[in-house]
C-alpha positions in Angstrom: -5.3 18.4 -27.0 -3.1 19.9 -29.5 0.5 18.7 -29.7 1.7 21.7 -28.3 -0.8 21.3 -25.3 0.0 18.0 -25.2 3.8 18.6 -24.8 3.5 21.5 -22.5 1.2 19.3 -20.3 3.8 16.5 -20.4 6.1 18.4 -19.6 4.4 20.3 -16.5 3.5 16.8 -15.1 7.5 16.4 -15.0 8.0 19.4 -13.6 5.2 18.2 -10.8 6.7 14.9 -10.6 10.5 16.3 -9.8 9.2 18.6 -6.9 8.7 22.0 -8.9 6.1 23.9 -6.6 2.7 24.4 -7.6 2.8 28.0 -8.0 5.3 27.5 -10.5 3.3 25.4 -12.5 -0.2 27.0 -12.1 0.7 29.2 -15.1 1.9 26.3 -17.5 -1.4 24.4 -16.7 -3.5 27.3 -17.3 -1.5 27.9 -20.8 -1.9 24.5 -21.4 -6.1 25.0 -20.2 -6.0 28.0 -22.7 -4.4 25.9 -25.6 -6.9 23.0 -25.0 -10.0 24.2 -23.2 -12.0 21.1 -23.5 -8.9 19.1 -22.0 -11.0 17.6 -17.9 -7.5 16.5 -17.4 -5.5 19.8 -18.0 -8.2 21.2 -15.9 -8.2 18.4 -12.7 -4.1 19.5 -12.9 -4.8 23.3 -12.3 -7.6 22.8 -9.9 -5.5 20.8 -8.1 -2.4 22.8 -8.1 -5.0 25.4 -7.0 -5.9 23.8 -3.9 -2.8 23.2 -3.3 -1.8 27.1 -3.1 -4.5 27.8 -1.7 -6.9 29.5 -3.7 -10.1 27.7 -3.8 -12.2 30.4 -5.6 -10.3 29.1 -8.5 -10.1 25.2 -8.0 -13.6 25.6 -8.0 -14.1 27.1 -11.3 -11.6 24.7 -12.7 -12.7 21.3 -11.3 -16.4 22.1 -12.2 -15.0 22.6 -16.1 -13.4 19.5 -15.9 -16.4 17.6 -14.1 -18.9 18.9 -16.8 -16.4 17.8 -19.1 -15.7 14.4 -17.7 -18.0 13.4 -14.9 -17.0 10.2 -14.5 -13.4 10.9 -13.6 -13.1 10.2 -10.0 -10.1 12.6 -9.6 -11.9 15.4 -11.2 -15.2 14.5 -8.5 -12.4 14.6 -5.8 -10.7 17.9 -6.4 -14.2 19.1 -7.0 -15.6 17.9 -3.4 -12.2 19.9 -1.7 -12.6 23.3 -3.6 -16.3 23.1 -2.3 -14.9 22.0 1.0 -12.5 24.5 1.0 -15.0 27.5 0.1 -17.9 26.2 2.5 -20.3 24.9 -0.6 -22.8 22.8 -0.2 -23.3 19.3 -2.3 -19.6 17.6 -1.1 -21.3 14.2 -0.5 -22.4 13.5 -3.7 -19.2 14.1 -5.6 -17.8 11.6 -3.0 -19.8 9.1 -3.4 -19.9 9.6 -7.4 -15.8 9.1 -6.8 -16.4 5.9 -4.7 -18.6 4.3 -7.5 -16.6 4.7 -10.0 -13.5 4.1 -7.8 -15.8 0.5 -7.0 -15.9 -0.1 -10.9 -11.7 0.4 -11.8 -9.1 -0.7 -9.0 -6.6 1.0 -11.2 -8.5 4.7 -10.6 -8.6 4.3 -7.2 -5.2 3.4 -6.6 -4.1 6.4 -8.7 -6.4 8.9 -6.5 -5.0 7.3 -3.4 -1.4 7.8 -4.4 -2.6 11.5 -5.7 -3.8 12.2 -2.2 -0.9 10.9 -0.5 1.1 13.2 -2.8 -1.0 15.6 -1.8 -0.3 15.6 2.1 3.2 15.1 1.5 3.0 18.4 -0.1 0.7 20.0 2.3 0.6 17.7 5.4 -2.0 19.8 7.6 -4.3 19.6 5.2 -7.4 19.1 7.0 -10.1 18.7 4.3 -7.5 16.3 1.9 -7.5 14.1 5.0 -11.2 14.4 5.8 -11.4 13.3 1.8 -9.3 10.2 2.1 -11.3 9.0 5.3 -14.4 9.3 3.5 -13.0 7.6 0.3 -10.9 4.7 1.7 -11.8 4.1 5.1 -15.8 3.5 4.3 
């Protein structure tokens, strides 16, 4: 990322952190996306804040960037698995169990997608498919 990505991304995860909504920060990710277009983490941020606005159409286009560009980030694998949940695609298991083997290899990856999908449901609580997620990842 460029220093200018980089700072506009710190500063949007601040923003995320101190409650700001995520349709607020859907156009600071995807400025930051546009700065730094080969950034998988800028891109698991939007697809995420995606989902959590509901528009799955475009967390899917965004969580398969950042998968292509880092496959072996379990977050990425996650969001990916709920935008195809979300739009009825086909292939969900496979990007959970890709999440659960590298989740098996780093205790400190899993813990932060557990604590990302807690975030998650505090923000969206009826959130059917995050909670179908979390059986399948942590209650196997």
């Amino acid at each position: 990322m460029t220093e200018s990505a980089e700072s506009l991304f710190e500063q949007g995860i601040e923003q995320y952190k101190a409650g700001t909504s995520a349709s607020e920060l859907i156009p600071v990710f995807k400025e930051v996306c546009d700065r730094a277009p080969k950034s998988s983490t800028a891109l698991t941020c939007l697809a995420w804040l995606y989902l959590l606005e509901d528009k799955p159409n475009s967390a899917l286009k965004s969580a398969q960037k950042a998968v292509k560009l880092t496959p072996q980030d379990p977050q990425g694998r996650v969001n990916l698995a709920l935008a195809m949940l979300e739009t009825q695609k086909k292939g969900v298991r496979d990007h959970i169990d890709e999440a659960i083997q590298i989740m098996m290899l780093s205790s400190d990856l899993k813990e932060e997608v557990q604590k990302n999908l807690e975030e998650g449901l505090s923000r969206k609580p009826d959130w059917k498919n995050l909670q179908r997620v979390q059986k399948w990842l942590f209650e196997a």
